[in-house]
Steps between C-alpha positions, in 0.01 A plus 500: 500500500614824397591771749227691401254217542648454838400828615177560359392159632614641834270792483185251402593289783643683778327469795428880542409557190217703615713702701675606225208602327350668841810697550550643118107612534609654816781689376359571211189661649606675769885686292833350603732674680763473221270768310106655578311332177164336553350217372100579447387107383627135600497189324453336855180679641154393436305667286331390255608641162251237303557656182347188352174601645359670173743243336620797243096572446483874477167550734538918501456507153140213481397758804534779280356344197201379712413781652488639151251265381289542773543871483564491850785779516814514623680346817776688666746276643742594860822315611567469859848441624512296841753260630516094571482352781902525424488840521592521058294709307181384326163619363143464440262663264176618524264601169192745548250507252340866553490580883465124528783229615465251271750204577900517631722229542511517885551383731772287291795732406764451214867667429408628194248710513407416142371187629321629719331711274445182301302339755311777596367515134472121485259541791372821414377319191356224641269698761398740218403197255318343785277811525444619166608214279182254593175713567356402153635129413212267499429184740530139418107367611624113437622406853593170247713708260653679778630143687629434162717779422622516876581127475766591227591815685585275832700276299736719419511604856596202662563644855151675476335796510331744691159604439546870439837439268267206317248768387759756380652198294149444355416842416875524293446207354177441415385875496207409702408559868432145745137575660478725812405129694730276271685334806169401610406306191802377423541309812150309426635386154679161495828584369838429521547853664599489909392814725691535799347781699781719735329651838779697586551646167118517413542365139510202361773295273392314207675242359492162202445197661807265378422225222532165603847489315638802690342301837666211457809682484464732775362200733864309357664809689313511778548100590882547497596488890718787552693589826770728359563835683609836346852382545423239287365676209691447130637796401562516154863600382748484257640179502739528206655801257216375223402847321114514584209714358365720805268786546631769742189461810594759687785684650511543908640811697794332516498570137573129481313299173199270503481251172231249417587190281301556153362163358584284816339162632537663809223751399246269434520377851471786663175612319309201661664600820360859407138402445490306758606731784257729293192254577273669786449145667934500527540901605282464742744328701775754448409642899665806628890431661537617850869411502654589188874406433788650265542233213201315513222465229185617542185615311448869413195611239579774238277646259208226617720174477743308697870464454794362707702736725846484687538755759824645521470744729214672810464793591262579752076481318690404193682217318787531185546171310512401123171335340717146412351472183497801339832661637315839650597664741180613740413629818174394697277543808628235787090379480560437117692265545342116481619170601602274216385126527838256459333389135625802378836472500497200277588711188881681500459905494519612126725829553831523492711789714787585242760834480651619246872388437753818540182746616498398853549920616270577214155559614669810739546675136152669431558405142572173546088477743344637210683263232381239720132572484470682174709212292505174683168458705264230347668429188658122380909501451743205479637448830871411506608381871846649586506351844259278700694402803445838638165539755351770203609330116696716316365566147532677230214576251455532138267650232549315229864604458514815732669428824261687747759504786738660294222783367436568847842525606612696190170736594610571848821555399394769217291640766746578753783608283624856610805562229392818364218814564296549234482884498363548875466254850300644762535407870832343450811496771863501557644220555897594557725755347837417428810539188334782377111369452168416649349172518147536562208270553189474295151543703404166438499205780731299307788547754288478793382164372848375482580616793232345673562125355862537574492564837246254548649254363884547670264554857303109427893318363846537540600608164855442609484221359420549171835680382681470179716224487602573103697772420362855533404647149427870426225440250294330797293660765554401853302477806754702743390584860631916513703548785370868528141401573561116592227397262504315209550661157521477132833569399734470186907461504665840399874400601700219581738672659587324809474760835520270794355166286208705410337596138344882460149406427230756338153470688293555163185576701644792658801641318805462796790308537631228732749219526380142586715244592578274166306217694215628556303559206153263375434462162194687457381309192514132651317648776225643370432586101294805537660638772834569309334574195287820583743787396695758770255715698778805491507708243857683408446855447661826395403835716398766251756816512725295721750219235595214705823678562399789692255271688789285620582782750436389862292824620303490144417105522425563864282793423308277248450255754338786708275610331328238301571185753125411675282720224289352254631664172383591145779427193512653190731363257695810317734269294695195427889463510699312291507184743127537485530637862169729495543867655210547704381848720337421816200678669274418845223296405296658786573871390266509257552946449512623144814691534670185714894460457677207403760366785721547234440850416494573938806336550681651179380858592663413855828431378 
């Protein structure tokens, strides 16, 4: 196993591995005290970003068109910003329709407020449709007719349905209403349609009555004698390095991946599992837990049926865990959760908890959580298996030929390259002066995020023992630990000059110098891919008016320092030398006066 396998299996495996992850959201949230950035959203909080909720449907523009048609006018539509229970930002919408509130999409709130506008028009849409959508569709008089059409309805709905969702399906399909006393009549027909009535909801559930065939098999499941306990269940896996055709399920808030088999045996199985746990005279028994443990398998009901859960974590009214079969990540009410009968846990869970070879650090990168959702979530790839003897497989995954890990790296990386200005960079800040130029840092989080996973990880290993054993090359990048902060930096070889068996090092994240002993360097690379391939965070500089040699004076370089070190600064690029060093003037980003001065122009008029 490579060196670089070595290490990345370590991260997947290490015992505090959600440490690691705890501590970089820390840092990364609350500004390190190598520099005062913030962080404003984490991969590891949840909050539920469920982009896939319109599934790409555009529901603000069918609002639009359907108030149109039903000349109804126009909505106006308000974002609220709020926090998680995580204290990260998120919002929820709210859509008026005159002096009216029509619909919003609390209480659930979303990341993006775009999505939250999305489900406030999906419901918006649906309560406005209910209203003025149905007053003059005609009813269906033949109670006979109407069993008929429901019977077809119901099989298609195998876990059943309730009453009031039964006649919207029969008014969309059928563009008819059921009678105002349907229920009634129906349940004096002999059909093969089953009412369950539900006190406690005060509705009822309708659903087919299974064909002999279907019986037979369920009853062939039911006679198995089962004593297995949660510990026992089969979880599926990757067994061997096979390429497989998978469809992306879901991705957790560990921003780790979810696949399904596509076309499995496996499937098949679990669908009679499904129906039957979806039979009323089965749920029934699924009683309410009054001892629930982490890593067991219970029964929790979404969207009206039943699927398995494994709870992962509980915190106080509520329980975290991961629906088995469907890879989702979901939080529920302590009474929501059900006791699962033994029976159950014939079948092997049908998700599969996967990362992303080389991208470990990547769902910290904002580009990298919206890549995630926006490209990968719900779609089939070829699954290539990089490593399976780690706790979470190692994959990479392709579309047809495109290597997806390696679009999302290259993205990130594109993302938080800070080489040049383009014309102007607001809020920026200085990073170090020294030999005559500026190195400044770009308002971004980029270096905060490194920061964070650095420190993290030297505070969960010993990194010690990772260092170079091959000779020390200055076309690599090295994992150093600076002795001026006594943290652990990105740094590059500028001289092999021996001074006391040490190399001078260049920390390209913050534009000083150092010397390392020649021992002590990590190859960055074999560590971690991503990590050394995001590009320096310092940007080299020349001060306008003052040529590097006139800023290599002590008092003027100290001056410099002054006056711009702790200030959030505006940069206007006046031109580019020959060694493509850009010659930038400097102002204060929070003196926003017409007639403001450059620090340039104040400290040139001072000399």
């Amino acid at each position: 196993m490579s060196s670089f396998d070595k290490n990345e299996s370590w991260i997947h495996n290490h015992k505090d591995n959600s440490n690691i992850s705890i501590n970089i959201k820390q840092h990364i949230k609350h500004g390190h005290h190598r520099a005062k950035y913030t962080f404003s959203d984490d991969p590891t909080d949840i909050i539920d970003l469920n982009i896939q909720k319109y599934n790409g449907f555009d529901h603000i523009q069918a609002l639009h068109d359907y108030l149109e048609k039903m000349n109804l006018g126009k909505v106006e539509f308000s974002v609220f910003k709020c926090k998680s229970k995580s204290n990260v930002p998120a919002h929820y919408a709210n859509i008026k329709l005159g002096n009216v509130s029509v619909a919003s999409s609390f209480p659930e709130k979303y990341s993006l407020p775009e999505v939250a506008q999305q489900v406030a028009a999906r419901n918006a849409l649906y309560v406005l449709k209910k209203a003025h959508s149905y007053n003059n569709i005609p009813v269906t008089q033949d109670i006979s007719i109407v069993a008929e059409r429901l019977e077809k309805e119901l099989q298609k709905n195998y876990a059943g349905l309730f009453c009031d969702k039964v006649e919207n399906i029969y008014k969309e399909v059928y563009s008819e209403q059921l009678p105002s006393n349907w229920l009634d009549l129906l349940s004096r027909l002999t059909t093969n349609i089953i009412i369950e009535d539900l006190p406690n909801q005060n509705k009822s559930i309708l659903y087919y009555d299974a064909s002999p065939a279907n019986k037979k098999k369920h009853k062939e499941f039911l006679d198995i004698s089962l004593t297995e306990s949660s510990e026992n269940l089969l979880v599926m896996k990757l067994v061997d390095k096979t390429e497989r055709t998978v469809t992306v399920a879901s991705v957790d808030s560990n921003y780790t991946f979810w696949v399904l088999f596509v076309h499995d045996r496996i499937n098949d199985e679990y669908d009679t599992l499904f129906k039957l746990m979806n039979m009323p005279s089965e749920s029934k028994h699924f009683i309410k837990m009054f001892s629930i443990e982490v890593s067991d398998v219970y029964a929790v009901q979404i969207q009206e049926e039943w699927y398995r859960f494994k709870v992962s974590k509980i915190e106080d009214d509520s329980v975290i865990g991961i629906f088995i079969d469907l890879g989702m990540e979901w939080c529920v009410a302590k009474n929501n959760v059900m006791f699962l009968p033994p029976k159950f846990l014939k079948v092997s869970s049908q998700a599969i908890k996967c990362a992303l070879t080389s991208l470990f650090f990547a769902p910290y990168f904002q580009v990298a959580q919206e890549l995630f959702h926006k490209i990968l979530f719900g779609k089939e790839f070829t699954l290539v298996p990089d490593n399976i003897e780690c706790d979470v497989p190692l994959v990479t995954l392709y579309d047809g030929k495109c290597n997806m890990n390696d679009l999302i790296r290259k993205a990130i990386i594109e993302k938080t390259s800070f080489n040049k200005i383009n014309g102007k960079c607001e809020k920026a800040s200085l990073a170090y002066v020294g030999d005559g130029y500026l190195y400044l840092h770009s308002p971004n989080d980029t270096l905060t995020i490194l920061e964070s996973i650095l420190d993290s990880i030297s505070a969960s290993r010993p990194l010690d023992t990772l260092y170079s054993k091959n000779s020390i090359s200055p076309h690599k990048l090295y994992l150093v630990k600076c002795p001026e902060l006594n943290l652990w930096s990105r740094a590059i070889v500028h001289d092999f000059i021996f001074t006391d068996q040490k190399f001078k090092v260049y920390f390209i994240d913050y534009g000083n110098y150092g010397f390392i002993d020649q021992d002590k360097f990590i190859d960055l690379k074999s560590f971690d891919l991503l990590l050394s391939a995001i590009g320096p965070q310092a940007l080299k500089v020349s001060f306008h008016l003052f040529p590097p040699e006139n800023l290599v004076d002590q008092s003027r370089s100290k001056a410099v320092h002054e006056m711009l070190t702790n200030k959030s600064l505006d940069i206007n690029v006046i031109s580019t030398t020959s060694d493509d060093i850009q010659v930038v003037e400097i102002f204060d980003a929070d003196d926003q006066s017409v007639n403001r001065l450059s620090f340039n122009t104040q400290l040139y008029q001072s000399v």
